[in-house]
N, C-alpha and C positions, 0 to 999 in steps of 0.2 A: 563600472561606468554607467551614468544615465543616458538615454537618450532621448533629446527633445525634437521631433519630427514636424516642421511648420508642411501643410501642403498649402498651395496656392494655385486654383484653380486657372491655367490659362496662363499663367504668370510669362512674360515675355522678355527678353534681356533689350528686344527694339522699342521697351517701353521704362525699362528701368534704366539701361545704362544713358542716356541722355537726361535722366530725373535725377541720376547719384551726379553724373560732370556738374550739372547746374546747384549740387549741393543740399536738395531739398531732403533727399534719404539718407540722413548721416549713418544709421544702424545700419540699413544693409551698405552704405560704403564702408564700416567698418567690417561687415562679414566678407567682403569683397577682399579688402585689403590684409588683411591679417588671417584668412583663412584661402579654402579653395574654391573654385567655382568652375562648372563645367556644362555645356549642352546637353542635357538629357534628353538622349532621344524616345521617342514616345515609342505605344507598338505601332498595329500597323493595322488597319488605318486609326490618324489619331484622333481616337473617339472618348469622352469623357466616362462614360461606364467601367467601359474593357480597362482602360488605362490606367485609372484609381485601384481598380481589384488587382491588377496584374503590382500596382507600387505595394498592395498590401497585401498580395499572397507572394508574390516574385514569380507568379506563374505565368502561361501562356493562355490564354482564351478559351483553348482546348482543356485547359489544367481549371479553372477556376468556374467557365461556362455562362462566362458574360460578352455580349457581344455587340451590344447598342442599348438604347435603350426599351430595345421590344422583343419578343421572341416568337418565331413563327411555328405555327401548328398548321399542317394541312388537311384541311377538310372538304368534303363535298363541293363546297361553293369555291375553295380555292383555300389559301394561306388565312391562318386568322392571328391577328399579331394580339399577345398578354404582354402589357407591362410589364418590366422589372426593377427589383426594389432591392434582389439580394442574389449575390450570386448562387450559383447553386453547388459548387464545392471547391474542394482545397481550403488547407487552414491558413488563416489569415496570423501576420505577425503577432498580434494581440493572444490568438488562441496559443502559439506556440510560448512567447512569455509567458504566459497565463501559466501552462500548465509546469513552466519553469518556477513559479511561485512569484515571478516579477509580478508587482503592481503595475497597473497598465490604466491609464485614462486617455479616451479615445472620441473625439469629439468632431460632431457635421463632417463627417467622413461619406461620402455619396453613397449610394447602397448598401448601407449598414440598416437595413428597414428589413423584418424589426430586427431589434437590439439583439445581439448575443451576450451570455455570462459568460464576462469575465473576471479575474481578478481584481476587479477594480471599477472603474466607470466606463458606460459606453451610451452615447447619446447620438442617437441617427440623425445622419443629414441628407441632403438631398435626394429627394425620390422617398422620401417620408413624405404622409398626410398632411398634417400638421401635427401643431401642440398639444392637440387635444388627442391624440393618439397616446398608445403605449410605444413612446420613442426611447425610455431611457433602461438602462441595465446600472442598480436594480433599480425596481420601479418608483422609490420614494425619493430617485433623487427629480423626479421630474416636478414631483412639488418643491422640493428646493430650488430646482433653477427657476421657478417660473414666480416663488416668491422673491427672489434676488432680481431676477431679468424679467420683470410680469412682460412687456414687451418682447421680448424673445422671438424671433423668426427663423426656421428652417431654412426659408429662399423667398425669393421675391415672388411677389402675386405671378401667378402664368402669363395676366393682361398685361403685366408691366413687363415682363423678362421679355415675351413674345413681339416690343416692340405696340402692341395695340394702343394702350392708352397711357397717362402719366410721364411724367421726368424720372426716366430709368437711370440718370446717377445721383440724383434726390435721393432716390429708394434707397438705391444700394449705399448710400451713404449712413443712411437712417438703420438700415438692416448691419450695416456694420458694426456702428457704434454700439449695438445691443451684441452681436458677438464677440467684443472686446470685452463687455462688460463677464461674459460667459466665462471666460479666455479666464480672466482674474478670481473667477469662483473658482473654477477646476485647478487651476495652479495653487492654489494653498492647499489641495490633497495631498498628501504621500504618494508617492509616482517612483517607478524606475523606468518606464517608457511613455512618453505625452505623445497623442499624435491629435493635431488641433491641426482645420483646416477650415478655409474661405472661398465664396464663391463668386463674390463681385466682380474681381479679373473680369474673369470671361462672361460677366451679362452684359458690361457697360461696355465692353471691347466688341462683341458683338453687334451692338448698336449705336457704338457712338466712337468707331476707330476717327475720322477725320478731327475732333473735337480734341481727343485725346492726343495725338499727334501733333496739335497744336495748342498743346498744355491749358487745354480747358480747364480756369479756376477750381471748378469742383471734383474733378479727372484728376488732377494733382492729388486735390485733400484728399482721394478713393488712398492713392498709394501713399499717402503719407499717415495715414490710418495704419497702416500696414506695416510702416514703419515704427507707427508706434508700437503696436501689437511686439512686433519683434521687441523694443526695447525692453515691454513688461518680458518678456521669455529672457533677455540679457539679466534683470533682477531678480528672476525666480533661478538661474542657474547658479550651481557650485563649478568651482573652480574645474574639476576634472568632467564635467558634463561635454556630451557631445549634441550640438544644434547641427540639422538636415533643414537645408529648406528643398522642396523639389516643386515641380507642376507638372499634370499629367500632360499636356502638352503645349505647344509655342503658339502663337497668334502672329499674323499677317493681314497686310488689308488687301483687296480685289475689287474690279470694277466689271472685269470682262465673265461671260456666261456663256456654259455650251449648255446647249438643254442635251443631256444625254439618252434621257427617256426617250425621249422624240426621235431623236438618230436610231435607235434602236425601233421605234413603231413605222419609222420608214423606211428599216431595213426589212422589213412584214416577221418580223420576231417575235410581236406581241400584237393583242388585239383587243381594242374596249369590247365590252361586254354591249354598250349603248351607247352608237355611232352617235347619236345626236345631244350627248352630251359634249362629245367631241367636237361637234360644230359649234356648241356653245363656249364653250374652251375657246376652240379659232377665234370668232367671234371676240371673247373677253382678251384674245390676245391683238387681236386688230386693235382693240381701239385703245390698247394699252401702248402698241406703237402709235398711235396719234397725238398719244401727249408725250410721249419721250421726244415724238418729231417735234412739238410744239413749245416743249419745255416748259411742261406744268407738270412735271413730276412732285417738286414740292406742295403746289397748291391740292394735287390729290391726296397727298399725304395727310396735309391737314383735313381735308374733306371727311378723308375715312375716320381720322381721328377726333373728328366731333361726333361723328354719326356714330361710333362707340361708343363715345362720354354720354350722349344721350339717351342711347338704349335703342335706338334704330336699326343700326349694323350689333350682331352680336360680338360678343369677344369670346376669345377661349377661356374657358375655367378649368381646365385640368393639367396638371404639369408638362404633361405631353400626350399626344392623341397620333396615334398611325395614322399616316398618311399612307392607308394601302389602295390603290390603281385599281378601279372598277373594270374589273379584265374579264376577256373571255376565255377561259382558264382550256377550254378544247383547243382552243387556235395559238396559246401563248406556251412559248419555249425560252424566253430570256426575259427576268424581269428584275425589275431596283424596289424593293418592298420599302425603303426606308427612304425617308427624305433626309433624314440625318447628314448626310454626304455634304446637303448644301451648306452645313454650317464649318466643313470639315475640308475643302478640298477635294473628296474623293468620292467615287460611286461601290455601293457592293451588291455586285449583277452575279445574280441567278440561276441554273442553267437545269433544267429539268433532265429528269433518264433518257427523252427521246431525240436529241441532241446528241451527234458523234462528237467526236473529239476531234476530227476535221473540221466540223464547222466553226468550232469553238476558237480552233487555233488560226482561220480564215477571217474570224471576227478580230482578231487581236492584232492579226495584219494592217487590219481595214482600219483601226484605232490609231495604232502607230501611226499611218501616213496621215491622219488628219491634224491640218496645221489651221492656225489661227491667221483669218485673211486681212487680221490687220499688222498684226507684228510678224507672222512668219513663224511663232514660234509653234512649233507642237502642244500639241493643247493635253497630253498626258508623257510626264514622266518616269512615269512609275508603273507597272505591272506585275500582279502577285496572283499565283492559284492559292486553292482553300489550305495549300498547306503552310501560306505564313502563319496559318492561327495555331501552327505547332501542333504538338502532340497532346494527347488525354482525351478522360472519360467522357465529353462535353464537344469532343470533335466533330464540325459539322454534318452533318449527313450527306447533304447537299453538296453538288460541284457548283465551287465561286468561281467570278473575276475578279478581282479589288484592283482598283484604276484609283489614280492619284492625279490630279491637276499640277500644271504648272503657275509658276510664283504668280501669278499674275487673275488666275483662274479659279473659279468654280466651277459644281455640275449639277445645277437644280435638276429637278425631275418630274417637272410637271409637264403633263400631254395638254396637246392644243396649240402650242405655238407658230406662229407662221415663220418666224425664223428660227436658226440653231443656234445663231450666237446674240448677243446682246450686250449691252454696255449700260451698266446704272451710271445716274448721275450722282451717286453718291457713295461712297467707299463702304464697304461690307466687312466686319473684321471675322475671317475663319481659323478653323486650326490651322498651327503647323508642327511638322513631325518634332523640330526643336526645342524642347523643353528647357528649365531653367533647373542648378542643382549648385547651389551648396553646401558647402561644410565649415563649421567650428569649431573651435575649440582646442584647448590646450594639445592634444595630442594631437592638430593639424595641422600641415605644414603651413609656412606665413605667402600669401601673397600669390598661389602658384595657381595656373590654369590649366585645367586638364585637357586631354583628348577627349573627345565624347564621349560617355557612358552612357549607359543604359538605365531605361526604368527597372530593371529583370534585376540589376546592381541593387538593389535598394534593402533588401531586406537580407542578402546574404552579407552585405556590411553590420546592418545595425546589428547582427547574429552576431558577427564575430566582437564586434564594437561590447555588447556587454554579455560575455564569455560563453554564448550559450550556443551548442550543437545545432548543424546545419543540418535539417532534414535531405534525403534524397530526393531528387527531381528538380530542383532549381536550374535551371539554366541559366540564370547570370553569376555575378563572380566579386567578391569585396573587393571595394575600392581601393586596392593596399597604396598604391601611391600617391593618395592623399593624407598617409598620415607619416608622421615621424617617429623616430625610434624604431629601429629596422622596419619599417613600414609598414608595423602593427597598430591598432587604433590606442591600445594602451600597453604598457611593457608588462602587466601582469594577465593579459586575457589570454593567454593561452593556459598559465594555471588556474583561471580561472573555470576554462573549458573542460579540464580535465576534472577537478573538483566536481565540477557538475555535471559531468558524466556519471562518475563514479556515484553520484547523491540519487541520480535517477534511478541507475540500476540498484541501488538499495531499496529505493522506492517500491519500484517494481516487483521486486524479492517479495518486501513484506505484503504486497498485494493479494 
């Protein structure tokens, strides 16, 4: 059996299933209805890095050693956050086909940067440079794609993804149709496992949830792109193929803000390094309450976004940039290195050696009782120590908190603010733990919806799906009741498994 793996960055069923009822997604209505679909829950917290590595090793954080998009190192002056572009271990499903002799093409997969060999093709995606980089495995196919696709993009400019300048579903529209085009070179390879993914979802959900929500023209065509995408994968499959669609995690929209930093710097937990940045901060956040009071939130909006186009205000140029808190690292015992959180729901707080574990557990009290003074609700649901991120070589060092917002909420982390909570005028699309998953194909049951599965599920299915030996250490589990014929993926993968046991250890013999 093959398999054909769609990922879909972001991908949301509050954004699909009202687009299949209205009729526009016939493909995925057809995967919907004649196959399986179920909530993939992301890890925890759902962050795009960790999440992607964990659907392509089946690991935990701890197992793989991804964990945001930055990694901290402490030095002298304090924490110094390095990019990351690849995780740092555990093998990825492609290495383990690979080394099963499956052909494998593997394509804009997030932190594949650089490329690994394998069996077959592997072309990095997000959190590569660009094109002009060594992105592809092996290296000559990168003059192939870019004579077939000379337009080709990674991801959208940083200025446009970050919301700075430009029409961010323009882009991704444009950025689409040149991965579609990819999509059609790689599919006329020889393949026994395709894992092709997209990353528009979540930049245009990010910045353009209200639009979306209210089936913006060009917000449709994003997903109907997608849809057609699928369809080519409907044309390139045989009969007994099996299609995965997954997302590393779900999208929801928010209005309401707790700055959590701030809650924490006037609990005296943390200390700026240069108080009078801090009053400039206050300062920038006064008079940023004078126009929410005044309701020229949008006229600032465009303000800032001429004064970029122009060259006045700078923009960001690099995919992603720390946002690490100029702290007084003598006086700081609790701190949020990542801004990440705000795009996610969640905060991931800090806790130095000189901190009991009374205080710690006094601080969690203190979190719990805090409710939102407009609705009542508690403004975190969720509380996790450093050992949600599981077990492995890659385990943090560091004692966490990971704090989760409620449906309704985020937890920016900027210092300065005069108040804790706040209300945009405009809806903010973040993660949610709820991912999107499913399954096709002849050996799938018609029509049926599961219990929630897991991202951790992902790769001990496709294992069994085409017969090949489950390493130890996985911690999730195949999806057996999605498929039919005693609720195996296919009625010969278990001799298939056994066949290719038996071929390895020949392997290995003549080694």
């Amino acid at each position: 059996m093959r398999v054909l793996l769609f990922g879909i960055d972001g991908l949301t069923f509050r954004v699909l299933d009202p687009l299949i009822e209205r009729g526009l997604l016939p493909n995925f209505q057809r995967v919907r209805d004649q196959g399986v679909q179920s909530i993939l829950k992301s890890v925890t917290p759902p962050m795009t890095p960790p999440a992607w590595m964990s659907i392509s090793t089946g690991l935990p954080s701890a197992g793989h050693g991804v964990y945001d998009f930055w990694e901290y190192e402490r030095g002298e002056q304090g924490p110094m956050a390095h990019v990351v572009t690849h995780r740092k271990g555990g093998k990825a499903i492609w290495n383990i086909l690979s080394e099963w002799g499956k052909r494998v093409l593997v394509a804009n997969v997030p932190l594949t940067y650089p490329p690994e060999p394998v069996n077959g093709i592997m072309l990095s995606g997000y959190m590569a440079p660009d094109t002009q980089a060594a992105i592809t495995y092996p290296a000559a196919f990168r003059e192939e794609l870019l004579q077939a696709v000379p337009e080709y993009q990674i991801d959208l400019d940083p200025a446009v993804s970050g919301g700075q300048v430009g029409d961010p579903l323009a882009a991704t529209l444009k950025m689409t149709k040149e991965r579609l085009a990819m999509f059609r070179l790689l599919l006329e390879k020889p393949w026994d496992f395709c894992f092709l993914a997209c990353s528009g979802a979540d930049r245009i959900q990010h910045l353009r949830w209200d639009e979306i929500m209210a089936f913006h023209p060009q917000a449709v065509a994003y997903y109907q792109m997608l849809d057609e995408a699928l369809g080519m994968m409907f044309a390139n499959m045989r009969d007994d193929d099996l299609l995965m669609i997954v997302s590393d995690h779900g999208f929801r929209g928010v209005r309401r803000k707790f700055y959590i930093h701030e809650y924490l710097y006037r609990r005296g937990l943390l200390k700026m390094r240069d108080e009078q940045k801090r009053k400039r901060a206050e300062l920038l956040g006064f008079a940023r309450g004078i126009v929410r009071m005044l309701k020229l939130q949008q006229l600032a909006r465009m303000v800032r976004g001429q004064l970029r186009h122009s060259g006045v205000m700078a923009v960001e140029k690099e995919q992603h940039v720390a946002n690490m808190p100029d702290l007084d690292w003598t006086k700081t015992h609790v701190w949020i290195p990542s801004a990440s959180g705000f795009l996610a729901g969640y905060a991931d707080i800090f806790f130095d050696e000189t901190l009991a574990e009374e205080q710690i557990q006094t601080l969690m009290t203190d979190l719990q009782a805090i409710h939102d003074p407009e609705s009542g609700e508690p403004v975190l649901v969720e509380m996790h120590r450093e050992d949600v991120y599981g077990k492995g070589p890659f385990a943090p060092p560091e004692r966490h908190l990971i704090v989760l917002a409620n449906q309704h909420t985020t937890l920016p982390t900027e210092l300065g603010r005069t108040a804790l909570w706040e209300t945009s005028d405009v809806t903010s699309g973040i993660h949610d733990p709820d991912g999107v998953l499913y399954l096709y194909g002849k050996a799938v049951c018609n029509g049926k919806q599961l219990t929630a599965t897991h991202i951790y599920d992902i790769v001990p299915t496709i294992l069994s799906a085409m017969g090949v030996e489950r390493p130890e250490g996985l911690p999730g589990t195949e999806i057996r009741e999605a498929f039919v014929l005693a609720q195996t993926p296919n009625e010969h993968a278990e001799q298939e498994s056994i066949v290719a046991r038996k071929l390895k250890k020949l392997m290995t013999k003549a080694q």
